[in-house]
C-alpha positions, -999 to +999 in steps of 0.1 A: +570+677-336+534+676-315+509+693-332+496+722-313+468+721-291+457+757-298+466+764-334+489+794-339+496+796-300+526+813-282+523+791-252+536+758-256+517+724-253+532+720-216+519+750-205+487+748-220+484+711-207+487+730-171+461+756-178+436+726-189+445+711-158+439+743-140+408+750-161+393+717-145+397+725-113+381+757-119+413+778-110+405+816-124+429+824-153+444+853-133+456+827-109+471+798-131+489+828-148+508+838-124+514+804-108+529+794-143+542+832-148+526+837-183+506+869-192+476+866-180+456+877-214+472+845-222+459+824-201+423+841-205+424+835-243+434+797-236+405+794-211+381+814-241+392+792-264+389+759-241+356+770-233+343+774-271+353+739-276+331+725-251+304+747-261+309+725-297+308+697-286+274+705-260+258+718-298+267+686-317+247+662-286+219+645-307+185+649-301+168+639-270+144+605-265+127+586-239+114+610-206+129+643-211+120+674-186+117+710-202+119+745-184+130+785-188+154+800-165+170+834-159+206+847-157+223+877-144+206+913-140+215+925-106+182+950-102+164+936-070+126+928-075+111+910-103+123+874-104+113+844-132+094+854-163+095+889-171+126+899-144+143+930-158+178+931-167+182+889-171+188+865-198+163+840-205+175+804-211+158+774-222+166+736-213+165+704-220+172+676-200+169+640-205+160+618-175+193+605-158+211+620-186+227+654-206+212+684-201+213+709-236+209+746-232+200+775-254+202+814-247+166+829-266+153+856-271+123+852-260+099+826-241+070+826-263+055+795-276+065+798-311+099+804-298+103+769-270+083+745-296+110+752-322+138+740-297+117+711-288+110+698-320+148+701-332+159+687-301+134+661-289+125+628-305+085+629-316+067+605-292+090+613-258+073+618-229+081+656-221+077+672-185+069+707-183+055+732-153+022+748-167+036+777-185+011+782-217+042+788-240+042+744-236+005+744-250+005+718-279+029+698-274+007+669-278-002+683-312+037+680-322+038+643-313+052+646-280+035+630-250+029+657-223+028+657-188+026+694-170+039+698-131+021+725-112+039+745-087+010+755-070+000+726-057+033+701-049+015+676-031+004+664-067+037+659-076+044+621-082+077+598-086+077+606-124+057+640-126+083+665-118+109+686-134+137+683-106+161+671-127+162+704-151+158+728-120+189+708-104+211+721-133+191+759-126+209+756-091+239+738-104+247+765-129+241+792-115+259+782-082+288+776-101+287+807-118+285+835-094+320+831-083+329+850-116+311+882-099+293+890-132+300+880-167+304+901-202+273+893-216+290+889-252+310+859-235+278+844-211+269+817-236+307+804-232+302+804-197+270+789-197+278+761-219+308+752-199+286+745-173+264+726-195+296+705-204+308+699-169+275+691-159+268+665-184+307+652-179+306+651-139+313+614-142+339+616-164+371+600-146+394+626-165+377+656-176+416+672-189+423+644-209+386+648-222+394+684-232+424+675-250+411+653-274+385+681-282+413+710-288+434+680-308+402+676-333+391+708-332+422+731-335+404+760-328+413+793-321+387+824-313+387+850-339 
């Protein structure tokens, strides 16, 4: 007998194989449930539970060398007004991206300096080249072993071949383009959502992005609780 791709699951591996399918071509769950006539808490629990996985695997990406770009964003709120640092109602999120690479992501709670340098000095190698905008909350970097380089916004025309952050403000747009055909998300479930964008942006080259996802659920075996 195949061992399950969800552990403990009611669907079986055929129809789960279809959601995954599904899933990757970002059908909504409501959707693939009825086109495979399941329920369609079902289907939402398989696409939770695909989800998770990928955010595993986006945790366990080892740390970042070489030219890596830095930078804050923020998600959701729907209060007009106030955008970027201090916007009410949003969900600040820090990332990192390495140059021509994977792009890591982290929900804080906060976007002071003691709060960023943490990240950075888990997630970077010392003595990369790290790109920032001139936010102070980057101040001493240099001091952590990192070499520095700060893009301001103010004046573009200064901006040079290698002295930008367009590759971390790429995935801004990418994600959040990608995510406002959910027409808002739980916030207990937005770090799901935002790490499967993290995954599918760091896997758009991958030829096979189901079969990809089924090796994960076959090692992992995970279910939500």
């Amino acid at each position: 007998m195949n061992k399950r791709l969800i552990k403990n699951s009611k669907l079986s591996n055929r129809q789960i194989g279809k959601l995954i399918d599904f899933f990757v071509l970002e059908v909504p769950a409501l959707k693939a449930a009825k086109v495979l006539k399941i329920n369609r808490h079902s289907a939402e629990k398989v696409y939770q539970i695909i989800r998770a996985n990928l955010a595993l695997k986006c945790e366990e990406e080892s740390p970042f060398k070489g030219e890596v770009e830095v930078d804050e964003s923020y998600f959701g709120g729907r209060r007009k007004g106030n955008r970027g640092r201090g916007a009410p109602g949003k969900v600040p999120v820090f990332g990192i991206l390495k140059r021509n690479g994977k792009v890591y992501t982290r929900i804080v709670k906060d976007v002071s300096r003691s709060t960023l340098r943490k990240i950075i000095r888990t997630r970077i190698v010392p003595e990369s080249i790290v790109y920032s905008d001139s936010f102070r909350s980057y101040n001493g970097l240099v001091l952590d072993g990192f070499k520095h380089f700060r893009i301001d916004h103010e004046r573009e025309f200064t901006r040079s071949r290698y002295n930008h952050i367009n590759g971390i403000e790429n995935f801004w747009g990418y994600a959040k383009t990608k995510l406002k055909k959910y027409y808002g998300i739980d916030r207990k479930y937005f770090y799901l959502y935002l790490k499967e964008m993290e995954f599918r942006f760091n896997y758009r080259k991958d030829p096979d992005l189901g079969i990809t996802i089924r090796k994960l659920l076959k090692i992992n075996n995970r279910v939500l609780d």
